[in-house]
N, C-alpha and C positions, 0 to 999 in steps of 0.2 A: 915813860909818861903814864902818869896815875887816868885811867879810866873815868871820862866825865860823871858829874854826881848823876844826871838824867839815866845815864847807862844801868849807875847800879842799883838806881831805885828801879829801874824798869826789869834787870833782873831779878830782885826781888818779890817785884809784883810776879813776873813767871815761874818762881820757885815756893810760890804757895801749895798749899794740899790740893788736892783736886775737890773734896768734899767743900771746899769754897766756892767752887763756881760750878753748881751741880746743874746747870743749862747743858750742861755738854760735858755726858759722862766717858771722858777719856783718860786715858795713864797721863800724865803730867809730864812726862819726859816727850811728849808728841808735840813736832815741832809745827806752831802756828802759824798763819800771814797775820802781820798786826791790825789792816784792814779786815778782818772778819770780823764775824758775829761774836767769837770769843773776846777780842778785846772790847769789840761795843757794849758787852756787856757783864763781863768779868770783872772791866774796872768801876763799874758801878759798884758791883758786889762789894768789888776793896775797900772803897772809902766809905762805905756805908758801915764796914768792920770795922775800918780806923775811927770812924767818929761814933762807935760803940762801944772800942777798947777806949780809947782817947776822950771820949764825952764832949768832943769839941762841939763848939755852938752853932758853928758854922760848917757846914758837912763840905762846902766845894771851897774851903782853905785848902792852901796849899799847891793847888792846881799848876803853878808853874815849877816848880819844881821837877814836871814830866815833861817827857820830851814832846813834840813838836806834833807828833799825830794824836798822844792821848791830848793834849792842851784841843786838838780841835776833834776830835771824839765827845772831850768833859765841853764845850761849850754846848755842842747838840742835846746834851744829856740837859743843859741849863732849859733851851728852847723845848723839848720835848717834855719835861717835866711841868713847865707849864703851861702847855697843851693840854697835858693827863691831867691835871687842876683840874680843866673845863670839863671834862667826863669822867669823873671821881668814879662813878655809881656804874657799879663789873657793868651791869646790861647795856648803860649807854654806851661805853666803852667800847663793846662790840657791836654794836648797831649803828652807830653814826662815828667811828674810827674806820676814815678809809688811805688812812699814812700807815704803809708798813713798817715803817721805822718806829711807829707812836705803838703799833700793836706790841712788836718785838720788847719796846723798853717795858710797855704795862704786864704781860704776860712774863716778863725774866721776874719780877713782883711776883706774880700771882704763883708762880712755880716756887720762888724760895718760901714761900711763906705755906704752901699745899704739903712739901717735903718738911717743913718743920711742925707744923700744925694746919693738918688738912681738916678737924674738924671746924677750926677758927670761920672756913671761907662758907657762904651761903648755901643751903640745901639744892638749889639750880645753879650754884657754880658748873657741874657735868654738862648740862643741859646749855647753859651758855656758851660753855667752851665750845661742845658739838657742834653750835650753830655758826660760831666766827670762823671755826675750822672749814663748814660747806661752805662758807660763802668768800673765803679769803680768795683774795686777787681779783673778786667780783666775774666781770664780763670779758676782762681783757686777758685772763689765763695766767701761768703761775710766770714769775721771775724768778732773777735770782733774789732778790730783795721779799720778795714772798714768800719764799722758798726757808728763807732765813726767819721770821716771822712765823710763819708755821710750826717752827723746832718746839720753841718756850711754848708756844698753846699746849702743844699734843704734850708737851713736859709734864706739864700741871695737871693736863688730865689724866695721866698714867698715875700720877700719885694720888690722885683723889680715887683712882679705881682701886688701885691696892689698899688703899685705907679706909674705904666706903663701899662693903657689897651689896647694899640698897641700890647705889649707884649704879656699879656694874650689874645687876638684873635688869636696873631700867634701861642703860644702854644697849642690852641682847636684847628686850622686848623692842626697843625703837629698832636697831638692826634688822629685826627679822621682821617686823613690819612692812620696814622701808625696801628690804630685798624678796618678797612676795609682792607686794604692790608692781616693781620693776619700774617703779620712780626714784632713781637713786639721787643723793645730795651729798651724804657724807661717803659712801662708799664712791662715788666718782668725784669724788675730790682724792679719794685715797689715791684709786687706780692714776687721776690726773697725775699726783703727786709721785707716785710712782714710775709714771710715764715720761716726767718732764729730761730732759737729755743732758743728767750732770752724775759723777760718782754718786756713790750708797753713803748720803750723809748724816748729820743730827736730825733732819727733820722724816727721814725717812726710818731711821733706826724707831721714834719716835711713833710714827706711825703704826710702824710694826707692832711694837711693843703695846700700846693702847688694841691691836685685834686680838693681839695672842689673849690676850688679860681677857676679853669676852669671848671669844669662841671656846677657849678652852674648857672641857667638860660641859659644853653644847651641843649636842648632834644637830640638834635643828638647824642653828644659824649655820655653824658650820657646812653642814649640806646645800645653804644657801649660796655659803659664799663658794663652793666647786662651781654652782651652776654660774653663778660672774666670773666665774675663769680668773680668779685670784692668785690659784697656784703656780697659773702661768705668769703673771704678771709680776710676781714676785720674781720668779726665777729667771725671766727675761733680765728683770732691772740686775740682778746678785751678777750674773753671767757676761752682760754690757761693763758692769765695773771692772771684775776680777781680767777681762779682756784688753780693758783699756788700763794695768794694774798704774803702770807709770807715769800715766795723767792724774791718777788719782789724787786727792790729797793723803798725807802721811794719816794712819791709822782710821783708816778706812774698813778694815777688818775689823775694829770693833764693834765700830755699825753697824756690818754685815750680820756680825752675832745675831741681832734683832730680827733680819730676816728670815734666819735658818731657824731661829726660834717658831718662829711664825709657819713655815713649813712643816715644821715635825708637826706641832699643834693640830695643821689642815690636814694631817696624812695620819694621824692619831686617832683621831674622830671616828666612830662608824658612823656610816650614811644610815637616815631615818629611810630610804626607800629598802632596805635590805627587811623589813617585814611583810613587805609584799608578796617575800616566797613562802615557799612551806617551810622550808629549812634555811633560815636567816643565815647562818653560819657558811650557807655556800655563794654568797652575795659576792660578786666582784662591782666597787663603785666603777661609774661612768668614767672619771677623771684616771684611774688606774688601767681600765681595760678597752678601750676607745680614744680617749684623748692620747695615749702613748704620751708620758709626763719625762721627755725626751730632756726636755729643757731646764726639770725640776731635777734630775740624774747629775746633768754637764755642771749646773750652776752649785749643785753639794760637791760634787767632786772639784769644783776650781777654791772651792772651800779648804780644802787641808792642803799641808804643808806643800810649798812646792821642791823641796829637796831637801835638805838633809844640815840646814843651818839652823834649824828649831832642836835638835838634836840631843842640846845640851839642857832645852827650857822647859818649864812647867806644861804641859802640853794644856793648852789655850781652851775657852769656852766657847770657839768660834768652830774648832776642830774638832773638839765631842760630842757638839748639836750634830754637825756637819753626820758624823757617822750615828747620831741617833735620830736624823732623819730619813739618814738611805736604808739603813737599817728599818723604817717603817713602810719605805717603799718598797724594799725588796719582799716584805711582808705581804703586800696588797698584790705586786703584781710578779709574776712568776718571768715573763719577760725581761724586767726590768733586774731582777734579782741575777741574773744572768751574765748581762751586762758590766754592773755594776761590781759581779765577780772577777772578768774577766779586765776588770780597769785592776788602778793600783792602789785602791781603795784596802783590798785587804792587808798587802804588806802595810801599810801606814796604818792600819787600826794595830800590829803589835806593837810598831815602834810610838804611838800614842798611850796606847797599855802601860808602856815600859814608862814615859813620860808623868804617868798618873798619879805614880810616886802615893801617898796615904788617903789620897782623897776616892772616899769609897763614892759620892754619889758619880765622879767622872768614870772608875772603875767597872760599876755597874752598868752606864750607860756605854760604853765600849764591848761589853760581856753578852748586851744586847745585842747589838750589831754583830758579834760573831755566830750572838744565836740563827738570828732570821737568815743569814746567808750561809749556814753550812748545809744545807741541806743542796745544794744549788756548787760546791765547790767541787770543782773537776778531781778527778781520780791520781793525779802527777802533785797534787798538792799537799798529798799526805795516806799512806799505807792503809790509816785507820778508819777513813771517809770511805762510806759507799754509798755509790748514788743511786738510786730507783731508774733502772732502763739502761745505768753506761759504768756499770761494775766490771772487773777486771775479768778476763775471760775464765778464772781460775776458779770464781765466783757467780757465774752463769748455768744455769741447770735447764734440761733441757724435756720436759712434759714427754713420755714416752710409757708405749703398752707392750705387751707379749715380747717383751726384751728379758724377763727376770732367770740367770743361767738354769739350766737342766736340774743344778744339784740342788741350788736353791729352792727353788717352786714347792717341793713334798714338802721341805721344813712348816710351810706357810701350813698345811692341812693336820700338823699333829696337833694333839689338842695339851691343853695347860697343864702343869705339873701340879702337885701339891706345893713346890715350893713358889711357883709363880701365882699362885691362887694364892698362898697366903701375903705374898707380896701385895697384891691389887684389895683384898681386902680388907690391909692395916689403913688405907688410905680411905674407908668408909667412918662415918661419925652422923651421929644425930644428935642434932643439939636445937635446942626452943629458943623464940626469938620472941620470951617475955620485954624487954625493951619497949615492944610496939605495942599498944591497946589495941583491939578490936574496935570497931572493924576493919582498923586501917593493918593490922597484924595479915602476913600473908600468907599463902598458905601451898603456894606451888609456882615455881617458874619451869618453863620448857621452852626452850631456841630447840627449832625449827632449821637446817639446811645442809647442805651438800658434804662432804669430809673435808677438812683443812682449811677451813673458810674465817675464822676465828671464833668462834662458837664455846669454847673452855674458858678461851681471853674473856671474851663480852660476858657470861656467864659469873666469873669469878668478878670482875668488875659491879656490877649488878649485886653481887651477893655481902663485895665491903661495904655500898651503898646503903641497902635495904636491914641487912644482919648486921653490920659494926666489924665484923669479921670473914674472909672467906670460908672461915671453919664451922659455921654455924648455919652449915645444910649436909644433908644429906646428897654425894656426889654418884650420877650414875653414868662415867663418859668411857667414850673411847677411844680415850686416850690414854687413859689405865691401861686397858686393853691390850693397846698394842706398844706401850712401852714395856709390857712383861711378857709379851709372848718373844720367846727366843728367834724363831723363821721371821715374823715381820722383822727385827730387828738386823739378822742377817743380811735381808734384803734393801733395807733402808744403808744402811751402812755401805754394801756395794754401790747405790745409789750415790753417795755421797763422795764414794771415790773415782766415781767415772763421771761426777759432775749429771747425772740422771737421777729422773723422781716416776718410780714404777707405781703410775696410777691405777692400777691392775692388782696391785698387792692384799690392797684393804680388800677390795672386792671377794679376792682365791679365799682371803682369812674367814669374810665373814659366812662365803657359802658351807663351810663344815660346820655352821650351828654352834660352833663352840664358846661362839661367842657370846648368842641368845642364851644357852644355858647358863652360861658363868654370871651374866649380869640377873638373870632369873635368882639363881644361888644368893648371888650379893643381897637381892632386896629379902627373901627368905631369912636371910641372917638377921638379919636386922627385924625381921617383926617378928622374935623371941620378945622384942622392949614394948612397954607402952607406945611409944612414941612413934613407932614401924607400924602397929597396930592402925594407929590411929591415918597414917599415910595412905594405909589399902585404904581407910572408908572415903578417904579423898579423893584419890585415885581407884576402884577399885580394880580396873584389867587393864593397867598403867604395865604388868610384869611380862606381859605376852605380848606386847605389843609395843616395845623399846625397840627402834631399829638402831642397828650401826650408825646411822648419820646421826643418831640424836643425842646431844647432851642435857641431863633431866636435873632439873636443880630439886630440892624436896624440902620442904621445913614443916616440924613440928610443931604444932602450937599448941 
């Protein structure tokens, strides 16, 4: 028996592009209830295509030809459309429209037409939208039917943001206003909306997606919005869904994308209070090191794959936030990074890896997350990982004095050969750092502290800085020194086979003097040249008074 004709127009209506009914951006294969908001307003979209392909004169021909729910779907549409007659004009619209159904139908409008030409809609389009958004559902708190209503506002405003950054500035200015003051309107409409007790759906993805767009590259608001405890509230609602997975409705995970967008974005940000130290860079925010973002961890990780039937598929944008979010947290908090090693977060970033297949921006962002969290991965996880405090015993050295054997010890007190003097000498050079005008041209650095402290590192670093090259100073360390004297070498080397670090060595070396004489020698060499010359008058009793601990950087100018 052939398939009544209702059936297969109604399939056909469901086997459009998805880019037709851009209210609710889902894969097309995602199986709907026909009572929803996608068919209340998908099939607007349709006939409004057909009587654009078709030129018909009458846009609600046809109507019986559908089956039995769109026929009383297309009648509402009949009664709500002239409704919307009476408040033609956007502001009225949203001021005295209190039928969520009248806002849903005007606002699926105002989003097709923002996505197609968002310059077309009024300069306080944004600002309108803002306003129907705090006050939707009024006094009596959100429905489902508000809930629904909500989607297409935040729609239209997401594309006015992207296509209008006049807008989005004014947006971040009203935000951080409204969240300094601690009068909120549209941010506790967010959290309401957030809060209300149903899966992670269009109006929430929406949501989302309209904060990411302005906090992003905001410190300010951003900071504002940790102190509203957003973070949590997001990851409370991701965490309630992915819980409750099989109430949810089908492709619910797409949604979710928008929240874990919104997450990374919050966990992206530095906090504007991190200049209140002397050294910004050691700032840990409140929400990382005090709140314990316990819930922002659970709700990323119920994020990816739950086993091994995504296997064969393009590895998802819901899956690659997911690890370029934890990956921001394990960044922020050393706890958390822990944690989040010890889940199974890391095996599922290779087999996501592997998933990534050409696409460099998901590659990169996966490359990330194994950045921040290798520093943090246990010793059983791979041979070539060593971690700071819980390296393999094999690997552990153990600070010790008056341990260096009998035979060794004398080595340390003979003094330098001519072939190890010329060793340490070939590594001398003076070279001018014309590059730099005076006065800003420099004319001496000298680190200051204890042996082994990094003082050659921080030095040579400093000198690619300021010179363009490490090779463009004059070097007087010791660590020349004592990588050419044969006895220190001996001793280090034993050291290194009994897992021992003979802090006593440098010490025996530099009491025979031989080491103040050799670096004496070294700067003598060098002011045969102009350029040596000109270092004594900078220095001038710089030569007698080099100790062992000191590495002396020198520049000629």
């Amino acid at each position: 028996m052939a398939a009544p004709r209702w059936r297969e127009r109604q399939d056909r209506f469901r086997s459009l592009p998805t880019w037709q009914f851009s209210i609710l951006p889902q894969e097309a294969s995602v199986e709907r209830d026909p009572l929803s908001l996608f068919t209340y307003v998908a099939f607007f979209h349709f006939k409004v295509l057909c009587h654009e392909r078709r030129q018909k004169a009458d846009r609600y021909s046809g109507g019986k030809e559908y089956s039995w729910v769109i026929k009383r779907r297309f009648s509402d549409f009949q009664a709500l459309d002239a409704g919307l007659r009476k408040v033609r004009p956007l502001n009225r619209f949203t001021s005295e429209s209190t039928d969520p159904a009248l806002i849903c139908w005007a606002a699926a409008g105002l989003e097709r037409q923002a996505a197609a030409k968002a310059e077309s809609l009024p300069r306080d389009a944004v600002h309108i939208l803002c306003r129907c958004f705090a006050t939707i559902g009024g006094n009596g708190g959100l429905t489902d039917a508000w809930c629904e209503a909500a989607a297409p506002v935040l729609a239209a405003l997401g594309h006015l943001l992207r296509s209008r950054e006049g807008d989005r500035q004014r947006l971040r200015d009203a935000l951080v206003e409204e969240a300094s003051s601690g009068v909120l309107r549209w941010l506790q409409k967010f959290r309401e909306l957030l809060e209300f007790p149903a899966p992670f759906g269009a109006a929430e993805a929406a949501a989302c997606e309209v904060l990411e767009l302005v906090c992003r590259g905001d410190e300010e608001l951003t900071t504002l919005l940790h102190r509203h405890r957003l973070l949590t509230v997001v990851s409370q609602r991701l965490l309630a869904t992915s819980s409750e997975e099989a109430a949810a409705a089908p492709g619910w995970r797409h949604f979710a994308a928008f929240g874990v967008r919104l997450l990374e974005a919050l966990m992206t940000e530095e906090d504007t209070d991190r200049f209140r130290l002397a050294a910004p860079p050691l700032f840990k925010p409140v929400w990382a090191c005090r709140e314990k973002p316990d819930a922002a961890r659970q709700a990323l990780l119920a994020m990816l794959p739950p086993g091994s039937e995504e296997a064969f598929c393009s590895a998802t944008p819901l899956e690659v936030s997911a690890l370029s979010a934890l990956g921001q947290l394990a960044r922020r908090s050393e706890e958390q990074a822990r944690l989040i090693v010890r889940s199974p977060a890391l095996p599922q970033s290779f087999k996501i890896l592997d998933r990534c297949a050409c696409d460099e921006e998901k590659i990169v962002d996966v490359l990330q997350f194994l950045r921040h969290v290798r520093t943090f991965v246990p010793e059983e996880a791979g041979d070539d990982v060593i971690v700071v405090g819980r390296g393999k015993e094999s690997q552990r050295f153990c600070l010790v004095s008056q341990q260096i054997p009998p035979d060794l010890e004398p080595l340390l007190s003979k003094p330098f050969t001519e072939e190890q003097r010329s060793v340490i000498f070939t590594k001398v050079g003076v070279y001018s750092a014309n590059h730099i005008q005076p006065p800003q041209r420099p004319k001496a650095l000298v680190v200051f502290g204890p042996p082994s402290v990094g003082k050659s590192t921080l030095s040579m670093e400093v000198a690619k800085r300021i010179f363009d090259t490490p090779g463009n100073v004059v070097c007087v360390d010791g660590n020349d020194v004592r990588d050419a004297h044969e006895g220190f070498q001996k001793v280090a080397q034993h050291g290194l086979q009994h897992n021992l670090i003979h802090t006593d060595a440098w010490e025996i070396l530099k009491a025979t003097k031989t080491v103040e004489n050799l670096k004496k020698d070294r700067l003598e060499g060098e002011m045969s040249s102009y350029e040596a010359r000109l270092l004594e008058r900078l220095i001038p009793n710089s030569v007698g008074q080099v100790s062992a601990g000191i590495t002396l950087r020198l520049v000629a100018t």
